[in-house]
BAFI-3210 file (N, C-alpha, C; in Angstrom, 3 decimals, decimal comma, padded with zeros to 6 digits):
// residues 288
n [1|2|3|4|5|6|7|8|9|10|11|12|13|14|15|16|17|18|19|20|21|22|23|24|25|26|27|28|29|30|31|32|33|34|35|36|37|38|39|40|41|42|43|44|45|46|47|48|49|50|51|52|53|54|55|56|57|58|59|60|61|62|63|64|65|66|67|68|69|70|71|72|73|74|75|76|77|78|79|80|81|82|83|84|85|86|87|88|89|90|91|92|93|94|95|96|97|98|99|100|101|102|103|104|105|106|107|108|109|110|111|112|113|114|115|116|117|118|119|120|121|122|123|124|125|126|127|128|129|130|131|132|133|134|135|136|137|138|139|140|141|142|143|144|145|146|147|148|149|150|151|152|153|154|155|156|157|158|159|160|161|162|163|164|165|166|167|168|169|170|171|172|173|174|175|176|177|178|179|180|181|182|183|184|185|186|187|188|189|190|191|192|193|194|195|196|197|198|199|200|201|202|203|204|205|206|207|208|209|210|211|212|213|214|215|216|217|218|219|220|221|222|223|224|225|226|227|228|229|230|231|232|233|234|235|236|237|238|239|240|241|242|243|244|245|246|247|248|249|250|251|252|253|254|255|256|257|258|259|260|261|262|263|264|265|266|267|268|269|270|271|272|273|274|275|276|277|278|279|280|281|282|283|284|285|286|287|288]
n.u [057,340|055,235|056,544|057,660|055,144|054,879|056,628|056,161|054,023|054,601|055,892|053,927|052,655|055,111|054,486|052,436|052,401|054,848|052,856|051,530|052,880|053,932|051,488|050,808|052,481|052,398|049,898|050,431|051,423|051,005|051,322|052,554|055,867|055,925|057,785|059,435|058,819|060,089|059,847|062,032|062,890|063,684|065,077|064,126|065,063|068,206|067,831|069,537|070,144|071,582|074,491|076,177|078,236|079,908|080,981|080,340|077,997|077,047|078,777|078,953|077,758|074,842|074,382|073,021|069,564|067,164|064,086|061,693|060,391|059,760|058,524|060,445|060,888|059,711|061,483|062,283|062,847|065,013|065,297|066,132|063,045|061,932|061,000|058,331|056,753|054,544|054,420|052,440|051,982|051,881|052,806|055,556|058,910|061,304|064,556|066,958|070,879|072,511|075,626|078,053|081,384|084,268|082,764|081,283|078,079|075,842|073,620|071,271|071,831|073,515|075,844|078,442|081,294|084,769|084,833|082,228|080,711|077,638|076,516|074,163|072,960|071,743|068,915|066,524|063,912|059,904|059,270|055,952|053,411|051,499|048,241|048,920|050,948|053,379|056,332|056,275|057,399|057,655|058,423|056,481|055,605|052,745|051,122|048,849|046,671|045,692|042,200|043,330|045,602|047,670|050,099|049,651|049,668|047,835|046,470|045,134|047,429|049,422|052,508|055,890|058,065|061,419|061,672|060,392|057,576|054,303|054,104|052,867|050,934|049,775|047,602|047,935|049,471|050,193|052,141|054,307|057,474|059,780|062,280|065,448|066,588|064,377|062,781|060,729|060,034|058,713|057,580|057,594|058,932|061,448|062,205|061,967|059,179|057,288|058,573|060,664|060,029|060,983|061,022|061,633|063,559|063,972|066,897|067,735|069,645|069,741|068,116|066,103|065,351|063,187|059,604|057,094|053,355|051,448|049,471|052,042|053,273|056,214|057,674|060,104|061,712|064,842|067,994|068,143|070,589|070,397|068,645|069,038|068,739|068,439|071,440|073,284|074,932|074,343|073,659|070,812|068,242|065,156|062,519|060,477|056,731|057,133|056,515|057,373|057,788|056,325|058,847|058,524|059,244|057,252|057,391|059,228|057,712|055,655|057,001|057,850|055,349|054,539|055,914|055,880|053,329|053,628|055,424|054,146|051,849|054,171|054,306|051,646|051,282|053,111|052,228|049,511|050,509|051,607|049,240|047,942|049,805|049,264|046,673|047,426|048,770|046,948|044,634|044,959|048,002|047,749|045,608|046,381]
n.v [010,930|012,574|015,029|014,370|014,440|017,456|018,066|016,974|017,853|020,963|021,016|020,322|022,614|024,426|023,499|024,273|027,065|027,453|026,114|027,728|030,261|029,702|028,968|031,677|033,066|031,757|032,631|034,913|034,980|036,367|039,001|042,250|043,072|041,651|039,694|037,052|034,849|033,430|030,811|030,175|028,434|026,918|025,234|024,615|025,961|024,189|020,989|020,542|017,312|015,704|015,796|014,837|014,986|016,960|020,361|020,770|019,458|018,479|016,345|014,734|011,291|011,477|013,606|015,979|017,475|018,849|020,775|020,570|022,301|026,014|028,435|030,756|033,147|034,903|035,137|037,670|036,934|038,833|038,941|039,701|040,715|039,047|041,023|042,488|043,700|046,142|048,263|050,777|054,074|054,387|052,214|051,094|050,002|048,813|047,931|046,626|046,708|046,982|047,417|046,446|047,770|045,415|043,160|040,246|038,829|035,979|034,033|034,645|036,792|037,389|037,447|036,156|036,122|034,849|035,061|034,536|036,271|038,019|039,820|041,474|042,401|045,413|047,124|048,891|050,878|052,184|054,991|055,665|057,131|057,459|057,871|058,910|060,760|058,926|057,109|054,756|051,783|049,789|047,680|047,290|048,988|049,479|051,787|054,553|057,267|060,176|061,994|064,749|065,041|063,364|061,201|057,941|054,654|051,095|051,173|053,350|055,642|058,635|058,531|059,298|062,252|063,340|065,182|065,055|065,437|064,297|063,524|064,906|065,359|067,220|066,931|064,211|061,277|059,543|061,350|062,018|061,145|058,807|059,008|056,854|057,381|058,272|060,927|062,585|063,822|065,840|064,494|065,294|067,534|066,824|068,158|069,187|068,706|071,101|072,156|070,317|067,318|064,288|060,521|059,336|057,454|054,337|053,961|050,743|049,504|047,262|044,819|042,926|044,185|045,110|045,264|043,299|044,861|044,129|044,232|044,873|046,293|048,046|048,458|050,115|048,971|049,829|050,676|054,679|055,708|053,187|053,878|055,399|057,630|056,902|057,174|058,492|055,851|054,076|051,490|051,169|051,666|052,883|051,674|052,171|051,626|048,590|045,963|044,832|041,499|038,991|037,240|035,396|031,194|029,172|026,292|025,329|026,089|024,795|022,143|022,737|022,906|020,683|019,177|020,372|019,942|016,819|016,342|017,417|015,681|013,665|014,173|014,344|011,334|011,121|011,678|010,329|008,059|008,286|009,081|006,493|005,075|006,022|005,733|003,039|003,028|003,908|002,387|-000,490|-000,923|000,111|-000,661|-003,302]
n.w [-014,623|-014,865|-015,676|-018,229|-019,566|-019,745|-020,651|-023,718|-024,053|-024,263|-026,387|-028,543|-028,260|-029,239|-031,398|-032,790|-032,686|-034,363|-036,768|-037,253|-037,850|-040,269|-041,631|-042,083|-043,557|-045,958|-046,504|-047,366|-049,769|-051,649|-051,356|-051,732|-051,192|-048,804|-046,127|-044,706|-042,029|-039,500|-037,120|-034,445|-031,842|-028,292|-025,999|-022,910|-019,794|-018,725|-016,201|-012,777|-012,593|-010,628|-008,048|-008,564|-010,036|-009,277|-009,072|-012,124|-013,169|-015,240|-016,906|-015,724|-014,545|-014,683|-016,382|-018,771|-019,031|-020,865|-020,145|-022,465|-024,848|-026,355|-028,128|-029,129|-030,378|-033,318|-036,015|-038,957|-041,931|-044,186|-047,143|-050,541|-052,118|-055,560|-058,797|-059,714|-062,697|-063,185|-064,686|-063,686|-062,507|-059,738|-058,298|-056,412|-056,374|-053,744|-054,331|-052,830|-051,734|-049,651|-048,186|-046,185|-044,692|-045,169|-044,672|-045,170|-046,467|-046,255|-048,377|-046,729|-046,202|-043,506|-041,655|-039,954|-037,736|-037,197|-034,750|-033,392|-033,699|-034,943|-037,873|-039,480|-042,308|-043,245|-044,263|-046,904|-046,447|-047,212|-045,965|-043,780|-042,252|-039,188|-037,666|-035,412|-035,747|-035,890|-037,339|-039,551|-041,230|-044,697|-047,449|-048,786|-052,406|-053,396|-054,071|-053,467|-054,553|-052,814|-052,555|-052,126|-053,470|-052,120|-051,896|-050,789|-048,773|-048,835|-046,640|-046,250|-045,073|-045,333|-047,698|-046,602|-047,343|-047,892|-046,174|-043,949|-044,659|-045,888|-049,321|-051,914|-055,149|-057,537|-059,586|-062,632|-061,926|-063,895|-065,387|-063,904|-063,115|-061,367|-060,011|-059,361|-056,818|-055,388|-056,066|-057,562|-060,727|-063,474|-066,336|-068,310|-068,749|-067,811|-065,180|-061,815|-059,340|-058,178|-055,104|-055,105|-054,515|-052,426|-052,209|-048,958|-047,896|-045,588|-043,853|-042,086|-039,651|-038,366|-039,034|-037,395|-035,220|-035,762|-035,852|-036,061|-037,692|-039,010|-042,085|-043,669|-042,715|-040,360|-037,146|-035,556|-033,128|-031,896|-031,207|-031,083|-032,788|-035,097|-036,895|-040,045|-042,400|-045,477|-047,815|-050,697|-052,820|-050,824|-052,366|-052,873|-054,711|-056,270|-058,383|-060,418|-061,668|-060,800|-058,412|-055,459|-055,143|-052,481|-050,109|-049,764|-049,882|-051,326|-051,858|-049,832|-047,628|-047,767|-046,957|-044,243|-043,272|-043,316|-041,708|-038,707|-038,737|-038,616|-036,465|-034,404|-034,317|-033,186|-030,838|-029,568|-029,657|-027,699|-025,561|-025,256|-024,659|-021,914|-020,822|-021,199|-019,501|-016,433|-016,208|-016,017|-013,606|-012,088|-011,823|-012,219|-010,807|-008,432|-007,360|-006,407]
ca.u [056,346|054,114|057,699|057,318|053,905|054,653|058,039|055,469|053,063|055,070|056,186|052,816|052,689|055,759|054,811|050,808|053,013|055,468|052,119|050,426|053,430|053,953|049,961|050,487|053,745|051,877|048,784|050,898|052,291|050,984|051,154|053,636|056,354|055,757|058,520|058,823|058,591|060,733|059,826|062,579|062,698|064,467|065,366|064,016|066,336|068,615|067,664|070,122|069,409|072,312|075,015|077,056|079,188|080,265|080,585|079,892|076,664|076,736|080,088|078,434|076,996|073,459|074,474|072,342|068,163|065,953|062,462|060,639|061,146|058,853|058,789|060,580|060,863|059,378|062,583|062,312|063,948|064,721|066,055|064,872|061,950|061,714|060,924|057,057|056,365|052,890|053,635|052,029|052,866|052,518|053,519|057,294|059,844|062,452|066,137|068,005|071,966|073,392|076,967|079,248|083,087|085,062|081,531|080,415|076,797|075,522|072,034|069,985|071,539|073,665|077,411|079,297|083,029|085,302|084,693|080,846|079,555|076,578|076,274|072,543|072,359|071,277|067,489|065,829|062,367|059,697|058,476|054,631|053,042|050,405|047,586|049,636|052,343|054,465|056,666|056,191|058,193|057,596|058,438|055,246|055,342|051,569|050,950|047,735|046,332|044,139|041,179|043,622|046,737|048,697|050,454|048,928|049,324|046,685|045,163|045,449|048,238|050,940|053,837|056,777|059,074|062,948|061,610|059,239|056,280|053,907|054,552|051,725|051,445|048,579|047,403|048,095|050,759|050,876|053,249|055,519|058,894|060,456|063,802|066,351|066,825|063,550|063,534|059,715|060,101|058,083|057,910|057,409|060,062|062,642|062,455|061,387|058,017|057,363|059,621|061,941|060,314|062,240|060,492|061,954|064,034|065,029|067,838|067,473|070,683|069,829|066,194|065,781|065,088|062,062|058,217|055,543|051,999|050,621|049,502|053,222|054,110|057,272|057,586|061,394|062,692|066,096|068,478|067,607|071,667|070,635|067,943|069,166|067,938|069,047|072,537|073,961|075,928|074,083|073,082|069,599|067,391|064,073|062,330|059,019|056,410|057,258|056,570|058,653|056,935|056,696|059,941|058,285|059,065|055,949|057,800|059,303|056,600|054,761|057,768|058,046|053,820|054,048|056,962|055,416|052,213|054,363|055,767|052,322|051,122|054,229|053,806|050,003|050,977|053,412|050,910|048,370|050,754|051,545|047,836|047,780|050,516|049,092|045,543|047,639|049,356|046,425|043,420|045,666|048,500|046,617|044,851|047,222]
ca.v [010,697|013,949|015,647|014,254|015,156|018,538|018,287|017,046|019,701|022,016|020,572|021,150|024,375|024,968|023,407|024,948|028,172|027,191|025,373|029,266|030,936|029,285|029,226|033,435|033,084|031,098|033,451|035,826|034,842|037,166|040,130|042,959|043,389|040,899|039,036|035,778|035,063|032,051|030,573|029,794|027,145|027,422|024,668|025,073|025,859|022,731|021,274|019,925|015,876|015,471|016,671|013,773|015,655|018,080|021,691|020,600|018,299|018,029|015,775|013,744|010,146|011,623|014,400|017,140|017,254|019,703|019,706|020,779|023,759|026,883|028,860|031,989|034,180|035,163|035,855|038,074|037,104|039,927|038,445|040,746|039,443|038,979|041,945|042,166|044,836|046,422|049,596|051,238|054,782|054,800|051,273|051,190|048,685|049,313|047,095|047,050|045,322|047,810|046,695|046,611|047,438|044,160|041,832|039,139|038,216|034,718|034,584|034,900|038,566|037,366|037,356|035,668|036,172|033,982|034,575|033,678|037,393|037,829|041,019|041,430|042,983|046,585|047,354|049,875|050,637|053,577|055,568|055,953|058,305|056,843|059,251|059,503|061,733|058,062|056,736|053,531|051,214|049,273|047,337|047,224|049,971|049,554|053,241|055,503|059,298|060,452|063,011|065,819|064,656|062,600|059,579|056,681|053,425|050,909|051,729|055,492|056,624|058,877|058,642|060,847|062,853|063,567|066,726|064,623|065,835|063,532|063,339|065,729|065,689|067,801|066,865|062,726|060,783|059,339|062,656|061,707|059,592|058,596|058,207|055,596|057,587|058,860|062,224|063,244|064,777|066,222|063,274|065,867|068,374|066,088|068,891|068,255|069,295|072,090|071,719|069,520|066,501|062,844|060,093|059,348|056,220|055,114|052,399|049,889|048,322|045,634|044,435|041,698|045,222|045,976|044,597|043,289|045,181|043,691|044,709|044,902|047,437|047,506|049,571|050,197|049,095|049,584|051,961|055,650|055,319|052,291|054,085|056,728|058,094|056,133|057,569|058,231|055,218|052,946|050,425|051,680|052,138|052,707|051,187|052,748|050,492|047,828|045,976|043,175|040,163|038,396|036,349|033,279|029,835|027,675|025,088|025,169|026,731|023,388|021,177|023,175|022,747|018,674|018,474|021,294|018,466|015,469|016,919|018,081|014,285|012,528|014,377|013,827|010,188|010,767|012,339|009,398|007,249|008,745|008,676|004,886|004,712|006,479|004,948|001,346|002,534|004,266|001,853|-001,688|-001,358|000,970|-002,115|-004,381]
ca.w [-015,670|-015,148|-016,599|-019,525|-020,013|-019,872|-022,279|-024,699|-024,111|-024,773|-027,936|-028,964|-028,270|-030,091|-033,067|-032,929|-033,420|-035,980|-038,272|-037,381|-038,527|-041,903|-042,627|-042,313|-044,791|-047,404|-047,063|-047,848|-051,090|-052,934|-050,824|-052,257|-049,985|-047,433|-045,338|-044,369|-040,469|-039,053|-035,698|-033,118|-030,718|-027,715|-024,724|-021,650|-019,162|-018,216|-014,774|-012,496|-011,633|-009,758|-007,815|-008,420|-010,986|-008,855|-009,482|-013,785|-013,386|-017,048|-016,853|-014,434|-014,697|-015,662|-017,753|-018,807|-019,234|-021,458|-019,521|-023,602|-026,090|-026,692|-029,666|-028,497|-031,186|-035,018|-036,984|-040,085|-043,480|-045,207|-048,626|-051,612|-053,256|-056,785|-058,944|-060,404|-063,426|-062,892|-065,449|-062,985|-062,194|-058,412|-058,288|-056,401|-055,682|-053,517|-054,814|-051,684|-051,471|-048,679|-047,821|-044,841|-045,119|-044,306|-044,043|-046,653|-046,053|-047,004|-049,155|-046,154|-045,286|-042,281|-041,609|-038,731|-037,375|-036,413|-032,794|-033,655|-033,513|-035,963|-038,082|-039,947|-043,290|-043,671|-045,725|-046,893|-046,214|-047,523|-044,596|-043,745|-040,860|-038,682|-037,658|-034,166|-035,985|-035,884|-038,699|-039,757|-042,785|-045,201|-048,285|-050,014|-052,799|-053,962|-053,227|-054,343|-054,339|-052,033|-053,234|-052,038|-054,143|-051,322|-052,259|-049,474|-048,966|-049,194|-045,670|-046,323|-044,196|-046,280|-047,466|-046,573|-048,597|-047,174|-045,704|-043,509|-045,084|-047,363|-050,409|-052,930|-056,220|-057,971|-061,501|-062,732|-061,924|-065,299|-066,030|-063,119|-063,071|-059,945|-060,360|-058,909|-055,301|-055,223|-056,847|-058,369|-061,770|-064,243|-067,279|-070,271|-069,106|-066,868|-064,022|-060,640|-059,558|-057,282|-053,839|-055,596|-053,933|-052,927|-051,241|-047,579|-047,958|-043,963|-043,432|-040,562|-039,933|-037,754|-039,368|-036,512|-034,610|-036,496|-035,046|-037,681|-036,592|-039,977|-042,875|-044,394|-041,739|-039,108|-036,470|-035,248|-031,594|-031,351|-030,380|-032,485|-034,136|-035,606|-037,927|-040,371|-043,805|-047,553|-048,312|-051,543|-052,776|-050,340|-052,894|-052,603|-055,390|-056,518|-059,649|-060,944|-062,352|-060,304|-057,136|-055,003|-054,508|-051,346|-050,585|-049,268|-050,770|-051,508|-051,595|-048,208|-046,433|-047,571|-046,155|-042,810|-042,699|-042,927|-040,453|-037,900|-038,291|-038,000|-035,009|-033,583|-034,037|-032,142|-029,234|-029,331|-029,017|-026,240|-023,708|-025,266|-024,251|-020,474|-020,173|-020,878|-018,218|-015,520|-016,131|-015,294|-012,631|-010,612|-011,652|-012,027|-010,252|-007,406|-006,549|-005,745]
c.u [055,617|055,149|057,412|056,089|054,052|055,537|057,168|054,355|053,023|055,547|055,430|052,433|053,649|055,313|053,320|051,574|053,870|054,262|051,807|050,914|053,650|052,690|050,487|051,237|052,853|050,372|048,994|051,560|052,791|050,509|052,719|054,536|056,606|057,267|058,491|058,875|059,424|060,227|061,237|062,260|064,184|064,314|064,922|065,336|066,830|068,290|068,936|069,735|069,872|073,541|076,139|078,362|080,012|079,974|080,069|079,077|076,676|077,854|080,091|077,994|075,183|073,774|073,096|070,500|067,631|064,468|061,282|061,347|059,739|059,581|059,195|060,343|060,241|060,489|062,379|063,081|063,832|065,571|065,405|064,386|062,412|061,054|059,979|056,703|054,914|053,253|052,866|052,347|053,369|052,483|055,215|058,011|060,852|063,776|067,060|069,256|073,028|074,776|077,394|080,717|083,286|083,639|081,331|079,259|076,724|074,363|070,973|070,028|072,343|075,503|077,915|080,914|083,947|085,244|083,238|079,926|078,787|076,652|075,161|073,516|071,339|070,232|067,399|064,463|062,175|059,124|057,149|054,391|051,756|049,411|048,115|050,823|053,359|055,015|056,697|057,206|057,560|058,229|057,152|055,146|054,000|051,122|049,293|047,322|045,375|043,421|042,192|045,187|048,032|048,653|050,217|049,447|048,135|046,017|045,243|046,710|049,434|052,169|054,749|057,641|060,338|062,867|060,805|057,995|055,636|053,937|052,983|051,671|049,883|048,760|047,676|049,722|051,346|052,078|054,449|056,277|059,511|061,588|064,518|066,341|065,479|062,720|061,973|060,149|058,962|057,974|058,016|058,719|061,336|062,864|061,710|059,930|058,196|057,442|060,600|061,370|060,567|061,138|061,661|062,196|064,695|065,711|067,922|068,774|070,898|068,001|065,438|065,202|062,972|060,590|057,451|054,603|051,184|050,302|050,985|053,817|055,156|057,011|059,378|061,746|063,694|066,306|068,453|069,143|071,273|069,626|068,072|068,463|069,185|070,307|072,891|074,876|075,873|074,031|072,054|068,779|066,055|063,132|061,017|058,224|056,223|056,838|057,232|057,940|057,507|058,061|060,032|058,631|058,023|056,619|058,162|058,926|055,759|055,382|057,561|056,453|054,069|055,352|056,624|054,105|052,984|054,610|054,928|052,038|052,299|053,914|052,325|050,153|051,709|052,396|050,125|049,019|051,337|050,406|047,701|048,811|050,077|047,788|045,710|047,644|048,043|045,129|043,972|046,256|048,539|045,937|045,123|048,027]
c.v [011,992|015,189|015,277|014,291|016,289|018,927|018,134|017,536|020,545|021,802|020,879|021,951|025,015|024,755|023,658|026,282|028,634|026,628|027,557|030,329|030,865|029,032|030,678|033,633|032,387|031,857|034,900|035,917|035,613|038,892|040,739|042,938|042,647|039,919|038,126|035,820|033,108|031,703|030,056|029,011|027,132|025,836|025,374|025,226|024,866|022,587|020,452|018,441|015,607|016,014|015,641|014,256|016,432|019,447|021,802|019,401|017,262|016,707|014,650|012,244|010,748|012,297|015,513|016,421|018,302|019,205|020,482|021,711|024,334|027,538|030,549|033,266|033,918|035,713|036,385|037,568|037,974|039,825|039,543|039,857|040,017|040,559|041,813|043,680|044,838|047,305|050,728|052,260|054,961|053,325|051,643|049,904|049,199|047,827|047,675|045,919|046,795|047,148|047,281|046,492|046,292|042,979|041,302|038,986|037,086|035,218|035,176|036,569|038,429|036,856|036,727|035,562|035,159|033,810|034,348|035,311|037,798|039,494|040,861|042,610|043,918|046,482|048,064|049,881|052,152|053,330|055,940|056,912|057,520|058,260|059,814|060,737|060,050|057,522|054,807|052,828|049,901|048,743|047,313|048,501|050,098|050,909|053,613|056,579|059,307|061,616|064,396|066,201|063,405|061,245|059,051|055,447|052,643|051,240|053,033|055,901|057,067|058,492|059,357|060,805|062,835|064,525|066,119|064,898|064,742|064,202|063,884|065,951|066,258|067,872|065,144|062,723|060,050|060,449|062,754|060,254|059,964|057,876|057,472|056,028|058,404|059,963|062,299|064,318|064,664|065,397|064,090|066,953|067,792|067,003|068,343|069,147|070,296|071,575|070,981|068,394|065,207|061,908|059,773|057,714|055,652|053,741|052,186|048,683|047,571|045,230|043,570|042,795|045,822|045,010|044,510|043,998|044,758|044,846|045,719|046,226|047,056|048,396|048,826|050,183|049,064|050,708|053,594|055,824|054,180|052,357|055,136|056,570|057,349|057,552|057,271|057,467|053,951|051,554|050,385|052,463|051,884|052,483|051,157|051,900|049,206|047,720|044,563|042,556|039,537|037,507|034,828|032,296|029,245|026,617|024,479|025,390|024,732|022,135|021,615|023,045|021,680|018,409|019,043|020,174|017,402|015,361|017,284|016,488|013,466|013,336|014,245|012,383|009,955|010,550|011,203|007,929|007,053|008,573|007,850|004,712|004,786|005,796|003,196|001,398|002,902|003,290|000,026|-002,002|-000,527|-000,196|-002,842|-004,040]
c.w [-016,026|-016,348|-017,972|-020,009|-020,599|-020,993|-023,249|-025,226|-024,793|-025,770|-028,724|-029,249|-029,189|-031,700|-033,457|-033,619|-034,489|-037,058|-038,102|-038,219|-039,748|-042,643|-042,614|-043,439|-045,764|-047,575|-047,682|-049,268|-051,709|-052,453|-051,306|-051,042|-048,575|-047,248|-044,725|-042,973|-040,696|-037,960|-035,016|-032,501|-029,934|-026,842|-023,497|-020,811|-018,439|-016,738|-014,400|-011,520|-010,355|-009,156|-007,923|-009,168|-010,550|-009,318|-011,574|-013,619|-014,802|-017,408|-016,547|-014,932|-015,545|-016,441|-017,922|-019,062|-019,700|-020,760|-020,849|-023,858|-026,113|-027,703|-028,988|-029,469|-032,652|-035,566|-038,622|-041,000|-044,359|-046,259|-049,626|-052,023|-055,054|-057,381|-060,200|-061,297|-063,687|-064,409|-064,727|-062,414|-060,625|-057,839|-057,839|-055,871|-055,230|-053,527|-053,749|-051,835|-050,596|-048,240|-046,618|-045,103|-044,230|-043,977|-045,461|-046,470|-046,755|-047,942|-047,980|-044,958|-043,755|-042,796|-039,830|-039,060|-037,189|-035,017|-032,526|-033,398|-035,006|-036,504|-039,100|-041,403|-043,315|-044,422|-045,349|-046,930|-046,775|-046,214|-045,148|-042,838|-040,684|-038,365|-036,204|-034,364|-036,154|-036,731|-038,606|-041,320|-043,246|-046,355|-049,616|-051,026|-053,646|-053,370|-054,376|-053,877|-053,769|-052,524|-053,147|-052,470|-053,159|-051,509|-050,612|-049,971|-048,645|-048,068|-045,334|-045,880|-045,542|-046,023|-047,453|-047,568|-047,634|-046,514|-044,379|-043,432|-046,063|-048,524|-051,226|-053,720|-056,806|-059,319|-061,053|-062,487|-062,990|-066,083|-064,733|-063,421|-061,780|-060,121|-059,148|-056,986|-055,013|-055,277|-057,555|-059,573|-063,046|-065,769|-068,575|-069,795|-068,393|-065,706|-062,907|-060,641|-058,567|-056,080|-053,928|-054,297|-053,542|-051,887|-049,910|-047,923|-046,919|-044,215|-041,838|-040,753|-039,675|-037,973|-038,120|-035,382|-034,678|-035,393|-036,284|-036,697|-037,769|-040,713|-044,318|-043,620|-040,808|-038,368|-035,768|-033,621|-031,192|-031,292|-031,749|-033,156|-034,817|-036,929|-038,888|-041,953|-044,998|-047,623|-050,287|-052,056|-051,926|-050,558|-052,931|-054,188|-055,655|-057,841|-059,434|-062,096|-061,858|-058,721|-057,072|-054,446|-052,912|-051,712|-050,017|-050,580|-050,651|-051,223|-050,152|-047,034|-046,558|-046,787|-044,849|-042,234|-042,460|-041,685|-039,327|-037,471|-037,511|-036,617|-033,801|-032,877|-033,376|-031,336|-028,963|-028,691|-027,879|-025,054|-024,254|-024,627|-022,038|-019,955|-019,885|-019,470|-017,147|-015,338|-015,216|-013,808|-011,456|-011,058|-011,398|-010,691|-008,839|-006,544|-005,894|-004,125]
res [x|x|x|x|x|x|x|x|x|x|x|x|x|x|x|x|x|x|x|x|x|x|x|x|x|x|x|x|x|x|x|x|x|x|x|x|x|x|x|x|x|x|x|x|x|x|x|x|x|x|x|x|x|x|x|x|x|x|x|x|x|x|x|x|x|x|x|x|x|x|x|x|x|x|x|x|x|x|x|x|x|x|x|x|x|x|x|x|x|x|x|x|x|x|x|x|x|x|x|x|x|x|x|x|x|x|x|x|x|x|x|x|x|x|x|x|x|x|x|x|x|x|x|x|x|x|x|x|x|x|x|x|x|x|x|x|x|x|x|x|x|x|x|x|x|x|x|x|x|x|x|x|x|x|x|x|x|x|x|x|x|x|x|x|x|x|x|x|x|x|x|x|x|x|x|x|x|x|x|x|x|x|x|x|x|x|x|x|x|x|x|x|x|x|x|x|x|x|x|x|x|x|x|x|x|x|x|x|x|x|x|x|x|x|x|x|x|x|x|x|x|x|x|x|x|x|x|x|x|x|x|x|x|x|x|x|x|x|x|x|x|x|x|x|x|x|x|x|x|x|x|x|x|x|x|x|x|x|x|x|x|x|x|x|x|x|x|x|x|x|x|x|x|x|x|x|x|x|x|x|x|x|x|x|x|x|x|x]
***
């Protein structure tokens, strides 16, 4: 009995963190750049009842037992969002469809083999710098100038160029165009500006790698081959004027809220109903 208390506990728990995760996705709507977050749910690890089965339990007269599920992981979806025209000169969107020889991807950026091995879909991100010296990525291209010409994003930190230097432009940016691979040029004479310079476009080829720290930032934990710089020919461009809307659904953020509830409230009435049990057995049938 107390077992199943705790299976439905933890049900709870899982689905406190799946409502938490899809309130952050729908507060995000309307944040540039932003990424949706999935929750996970995992099985506890099977116990064994009996040994009656022999060396495969599972085979057995009882058969297998889950003792609940926790929410193990936040999975990224990195679908492109939609594509929002500001006009805006230091407004950017980055249009990512990176390919793999010999892979198809579905819509949601993910490929599987026939022998069931998973391969992720390649993005591109712009690079930031923290004030540690550390690079950071993003999607969000809502960028702006700081008093001493350096393109920032919105909580100051710059952004880099291909040289790994931020990115400086002195005078308005209304007289800059930022072409397709990132390329600063001069809008009245089509030349570049002084240093000839490109923004810093990094590819992450397994995104599921990456860490949210908020505010539309990642930070990169995987192995350092698995992060290199925007290639020529990648599928990688950049479109000035614009920014990429979040790629949450409303719609299905609102389904995955009422079933994340639903789910909340039976297990509420399990354990209300274990309580009633245990109340019988130790005040009733205790007595007798």
């Amino acid at each position: 009995m107390l077992r199943g208390l705790y299976t439905a506990a933890s049900g709870m728990i899982a689905q406190q963190r799946r409502h938490d995760t899809v309130t952050n996705n729908i507060a995000n709507l309307n944040t540039p750049g932003f990424k949706v977050n999935n929750t996970a749910n995992r099985a506890f690890p099977e116990m064994l009842l009996s040994a009656i089965g022999g060396e495969n339990a599972a085979q057995g007269p009882i058969g297998r037992l889950n003792t609940g599920v926790f929410a193990e992981e936040n999975l990224l979806g990195m679908t492109q969002g939609d594509m929002m025209e500001t006009d805006r000169s230091q407004d950017m969107a980055i249009a990512s469809d990176i390919r793999v020889d010999g892979v198809t991807f579905d819509a949601s950026g993910k490929s599987v083999d026939e022998d069931g091995n998973v391969t992720y879909q390649p993005q591109a991100f712009f690079t930031v710098q923290t004030p540690d010296g550390e690079q950071r990525y993003t999607r969000n291209g809502s960028f702006q100038t700081a008093a001493d010409g350096t393109l920032v994003n919105a909580d100051g930190l710059p952004v880099l160029g291909a040289d790994g230097q931020p990115i400086v432009v002195q005078g308005s940016w209304d007289d800059v165009t930022v072409t397709s691979d990132g390329r600063l040029l001069d809008q009245n004479t089509g030349l570049p500006l002084d240093g000839d310079p490109q923004l810093m476009l990094t590819r992450v080829n397994n995104p599921n790698e990456l860490i949210v720290e908020g505010n539309s930032l990642f930070r990169y934990a995987g192995e350092p081959d698995g992060i290199v710089p925007v290639q020529a020919g990648d599928g990688v461009e950049i479109r000035q004027g614009f920014l990429e809307r979040s790629n949450v659904d409303a719609s299905q953020s609102m389904v995955d809220l009422m079933s994340a509830l639903r789910a909340y409230e039976a297990n509420q009435k399990v354990i209300q109903y274990y309580d009633s049990s245990l109340d019988k057995a130790v005040n009733d049938v205790g007595k007798i």
